[in-house]
C-alpha positions in Angstrom: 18.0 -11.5 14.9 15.0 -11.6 17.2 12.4 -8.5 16.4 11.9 -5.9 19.0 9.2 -3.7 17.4 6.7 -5.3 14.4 4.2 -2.9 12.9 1.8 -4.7 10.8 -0.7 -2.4 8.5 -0.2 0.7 10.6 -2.4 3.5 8.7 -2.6 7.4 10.6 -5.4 9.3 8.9 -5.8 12.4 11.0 -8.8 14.7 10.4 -9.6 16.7 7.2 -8.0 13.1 5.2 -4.8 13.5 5.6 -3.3 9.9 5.1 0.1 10.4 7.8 0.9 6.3 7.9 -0.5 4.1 5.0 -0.4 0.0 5.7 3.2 0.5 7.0 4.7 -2.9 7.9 8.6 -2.8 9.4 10.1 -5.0 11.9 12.9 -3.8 13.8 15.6 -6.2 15.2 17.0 -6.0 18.7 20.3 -4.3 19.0 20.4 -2.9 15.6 20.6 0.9 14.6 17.7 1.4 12.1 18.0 4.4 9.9 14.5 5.8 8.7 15.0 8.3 5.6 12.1 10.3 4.3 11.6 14.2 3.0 9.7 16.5 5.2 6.1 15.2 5.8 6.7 11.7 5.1 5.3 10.3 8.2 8.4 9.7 10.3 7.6 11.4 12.7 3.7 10.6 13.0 5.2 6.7 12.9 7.6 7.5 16.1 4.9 8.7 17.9 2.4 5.9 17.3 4.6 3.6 18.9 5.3 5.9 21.8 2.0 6.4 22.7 1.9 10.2 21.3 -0.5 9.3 18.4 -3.4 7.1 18.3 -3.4 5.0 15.0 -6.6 5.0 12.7 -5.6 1.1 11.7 -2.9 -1.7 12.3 -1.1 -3.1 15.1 2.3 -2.4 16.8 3.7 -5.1 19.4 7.1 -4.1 21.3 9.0 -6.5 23.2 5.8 -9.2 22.3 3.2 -7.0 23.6 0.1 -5.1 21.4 0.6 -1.9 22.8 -3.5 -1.7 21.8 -4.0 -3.9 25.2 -0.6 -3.5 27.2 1.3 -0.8 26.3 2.6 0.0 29.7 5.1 -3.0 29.8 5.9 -2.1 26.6 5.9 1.8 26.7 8.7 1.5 29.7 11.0 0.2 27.9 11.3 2.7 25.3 13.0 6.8 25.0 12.3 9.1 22.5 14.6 11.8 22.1 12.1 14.6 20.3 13.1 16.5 17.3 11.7 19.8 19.3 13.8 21.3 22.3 10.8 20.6 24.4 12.4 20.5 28.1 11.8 22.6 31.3 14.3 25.4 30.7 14.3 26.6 34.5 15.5 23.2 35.2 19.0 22.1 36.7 19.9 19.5 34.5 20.7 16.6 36.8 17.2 17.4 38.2 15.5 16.9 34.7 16.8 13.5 33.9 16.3 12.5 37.6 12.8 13.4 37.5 12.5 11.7 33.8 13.6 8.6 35.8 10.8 8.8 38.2 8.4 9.3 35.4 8.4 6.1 34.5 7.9 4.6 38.2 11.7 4.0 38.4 13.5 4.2 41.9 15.9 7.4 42.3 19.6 5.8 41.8 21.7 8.9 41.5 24.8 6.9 40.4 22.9 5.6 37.5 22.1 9.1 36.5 25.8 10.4 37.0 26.6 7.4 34.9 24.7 8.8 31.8 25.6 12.5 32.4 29.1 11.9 32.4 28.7 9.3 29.1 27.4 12.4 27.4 29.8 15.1 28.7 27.0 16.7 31.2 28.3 15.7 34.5 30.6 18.8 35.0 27.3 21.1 34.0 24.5 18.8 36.3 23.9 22.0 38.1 23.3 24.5 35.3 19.8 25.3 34.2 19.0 24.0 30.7 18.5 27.2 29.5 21.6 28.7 29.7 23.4 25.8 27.7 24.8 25.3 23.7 22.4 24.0 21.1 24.1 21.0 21.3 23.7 20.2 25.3 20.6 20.7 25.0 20.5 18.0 22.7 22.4 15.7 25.0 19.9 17.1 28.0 17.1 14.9 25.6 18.9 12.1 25.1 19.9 11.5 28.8 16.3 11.9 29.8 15.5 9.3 27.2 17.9 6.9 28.8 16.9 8.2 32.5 14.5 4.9 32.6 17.5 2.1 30.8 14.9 1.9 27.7 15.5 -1.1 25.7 14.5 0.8 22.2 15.5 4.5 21.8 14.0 6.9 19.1 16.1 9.5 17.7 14.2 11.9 16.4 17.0 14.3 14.1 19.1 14.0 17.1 21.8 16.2 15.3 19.3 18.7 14.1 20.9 22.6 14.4 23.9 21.3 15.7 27.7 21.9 13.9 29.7 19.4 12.6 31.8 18.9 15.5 28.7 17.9 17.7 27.6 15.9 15.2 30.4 13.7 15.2 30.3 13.8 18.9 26.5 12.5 18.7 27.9 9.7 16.6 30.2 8.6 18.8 27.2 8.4 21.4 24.9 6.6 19.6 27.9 4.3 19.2 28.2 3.6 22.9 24.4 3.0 23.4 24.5 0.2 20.5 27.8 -1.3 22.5 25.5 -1.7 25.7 22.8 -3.3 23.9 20.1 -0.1 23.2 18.0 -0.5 20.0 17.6 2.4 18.2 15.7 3.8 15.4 17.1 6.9 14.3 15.7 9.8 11.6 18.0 12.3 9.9 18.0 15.0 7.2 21.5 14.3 7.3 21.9 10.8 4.6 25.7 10.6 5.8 24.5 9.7 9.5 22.4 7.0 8.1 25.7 6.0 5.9 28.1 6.2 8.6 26.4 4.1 11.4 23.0 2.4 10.2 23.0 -1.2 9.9 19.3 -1.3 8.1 17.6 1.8 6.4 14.2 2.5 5.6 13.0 5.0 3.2 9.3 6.6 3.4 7.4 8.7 1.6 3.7 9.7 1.7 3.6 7.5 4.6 4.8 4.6 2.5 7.5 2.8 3.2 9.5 2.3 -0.2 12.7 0.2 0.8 13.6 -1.4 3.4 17.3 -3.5 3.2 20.6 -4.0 4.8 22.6 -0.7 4.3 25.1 -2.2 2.1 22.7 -4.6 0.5 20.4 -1.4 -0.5 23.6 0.8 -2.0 24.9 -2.8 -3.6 21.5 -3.4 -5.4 20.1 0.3 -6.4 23.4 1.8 -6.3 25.2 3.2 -9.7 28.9 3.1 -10.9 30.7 5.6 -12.4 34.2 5.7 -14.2 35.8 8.1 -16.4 38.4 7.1 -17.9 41.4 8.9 -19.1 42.2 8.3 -23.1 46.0 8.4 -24.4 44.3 8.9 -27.6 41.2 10.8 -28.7 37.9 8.5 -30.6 36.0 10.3 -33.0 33.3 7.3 -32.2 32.8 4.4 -29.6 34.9 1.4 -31.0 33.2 -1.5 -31.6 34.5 -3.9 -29.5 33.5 -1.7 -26.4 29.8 -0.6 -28.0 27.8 -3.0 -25.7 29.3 -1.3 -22.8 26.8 1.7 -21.4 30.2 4.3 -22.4 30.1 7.4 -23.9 32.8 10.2 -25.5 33.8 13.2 -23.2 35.8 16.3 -23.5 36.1 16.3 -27.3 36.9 12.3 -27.5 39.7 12.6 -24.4 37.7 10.3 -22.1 35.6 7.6 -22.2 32.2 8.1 -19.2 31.0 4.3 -17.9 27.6 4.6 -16.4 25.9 1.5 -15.3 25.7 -0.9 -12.6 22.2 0.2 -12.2 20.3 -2.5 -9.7 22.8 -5.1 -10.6 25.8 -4.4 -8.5 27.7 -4.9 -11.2 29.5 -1.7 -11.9 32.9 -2.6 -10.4 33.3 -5.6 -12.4 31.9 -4.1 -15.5 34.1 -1.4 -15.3 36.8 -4.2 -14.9 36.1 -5.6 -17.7 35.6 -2.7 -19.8 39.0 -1.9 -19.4 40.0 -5.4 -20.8 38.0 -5.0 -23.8 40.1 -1.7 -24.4 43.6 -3.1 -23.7 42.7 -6.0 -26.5 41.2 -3.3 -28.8 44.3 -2.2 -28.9 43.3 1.7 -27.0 45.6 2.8 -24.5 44.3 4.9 -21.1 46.3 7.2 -19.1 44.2 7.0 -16.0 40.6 5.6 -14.3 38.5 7.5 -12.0 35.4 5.0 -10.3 32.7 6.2 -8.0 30.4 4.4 -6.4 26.5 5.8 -5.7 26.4 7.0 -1.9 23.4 6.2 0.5 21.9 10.1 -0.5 22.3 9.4 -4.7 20.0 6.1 -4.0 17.5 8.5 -2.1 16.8 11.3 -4.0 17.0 8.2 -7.1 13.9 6.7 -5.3 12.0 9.3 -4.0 12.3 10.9 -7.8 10.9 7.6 -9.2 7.7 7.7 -6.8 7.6 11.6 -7.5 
């Protein structure tokens, strides 16, 4: 896919030494959803706002859309929202007034059909008139997100769009995020929440210490660092691991009753493995009453990496 954003080297080192960004390079591909995973402090944020103008990079280079934003970023900065991780917003505000004037921000004629068409894509139009401060947690939330898309940005930051907000919203925010992919938005989204990432990312990136650690295709990244499990159910109870199965990575449980697979590791293997484990016990001769198989999820693979750099 063509690239949308490429950061080459970027490095943030804000006063007193603090090293926010360290040689980060990451290419984002247009229309894809890009899920950026990192514990608190890891530099996600500092990285958002480089390329949104918000933070002035100590070293590298950022082009969006094929322009340095060092020497042209207003071509560039108009075609990209950022949906903060603060509510940051004029409370006092009617909220069709807001994203109208978020529109004009960016030098953009007033097309009130334009703005009714992204209130009512997010649920708002019936509450246009309200001031922001009197609504939920969670339309609030939708309040940032339609003044991101006020000026039809091409790339859209998601800052922990779903932060503070119940399950129910959350799901709702997916199904948002889903429509903006369908008309063609790029987005880079961060989240405390690994199962967003797991649900709709097609990439994820991992960062820590303002170093990005992995960078793969979603199921490509689970596939290759991801771990199988399988417990399986003996008719009979071993005193010791047979033989014919002792080059499998097995182990006894519950006094002998069930045989533990563990393995898989970085081979994305398990599932065949396991498969043929269970081979290697029907010619052996041991019989099994059941098999229970679990695959590694997006959040085992991140705390796994971020414990290996720990």
């Amino acid at each position: 896919m063509e690239p949308i954003l490429e950061l080459s080297g970027l490095t943030k080192v804000y006063p007193g030494g603090l090293k926010a960004l360290d040689d980060v390079d990451l290419t984002i591909r247009r229309g894809e959803i890009f899920a950026l995973l990192g514990p608190n402090g890891a530099g996600k944020t500092t990285l958002i706002g480089a390329v949104c103008g918000l933070v002035r990079p100590s070293d590298g280079t950022i082009r969006a859309f094929g322009h340095d934003l060092a020497t042209d970023w207003r071509k560039a900065r108009s075609r990209i929202g950022l949906v903060p991780q603060e509510l940051s917003t004029d409370m006092f505000e009617p909220v069709v007034r807001a994203v109208s004037y978020s529109r004009g921000l960016f030098g953009l004629p007033p097309d009130p059909e334009r703005i009714e068409e992204i209130l009512r894509s997010l649920s708002l139009w019936d509450k246009r008139d309200e001031r922001i401060m009197a609504l939920s947690g969670g339309m609030k939330r939708r309040v940032l997100i339609a003044k991101a898309l006020a000026h039809e940005p091409d790339l859209l930051f998601l800052d922990e769009p779903t932060a503070g907000v119940d399950v129910e919203l959350r799901k709702g925010m997916w199904a948002i995020i889903d429509q903006m992919r369908a008309r063609g938005v790029t987005i880079i989204l961060t989240t405390h929440y690994i199962e967003e990432a797991e649900e709709m990312a097609d990439r994820v990136g991992i960062i820590r210490q303002g170093r990005i650690i992995a960078v793969d295709e979603k199921e490509a990244l689970m596939s290759k660092l991801g771990r199988t499990e399988a417990h399986i159910s003996l008719a009979e109870p071993l005193d010791t691991i047979p033989a014919a199965i002792a080059h499998f990575p097995v182990e006894l449980e519950e006094g002998g009753h069930s045989l533990c697979y563990r393995g898989g590791d970085g081979t994305g293997r398990g599932k065949a493995e396991v498969a043929d484990l269970t081979k290697a016990l029907t010619r052996a001769g041991i019989d099994y009453t059941g098999i229970e198989t679990r695959e590694s999820s997006l959040e085992d693979i991140f705390v796994a990496l971020l414990g290996e750099e720990a």
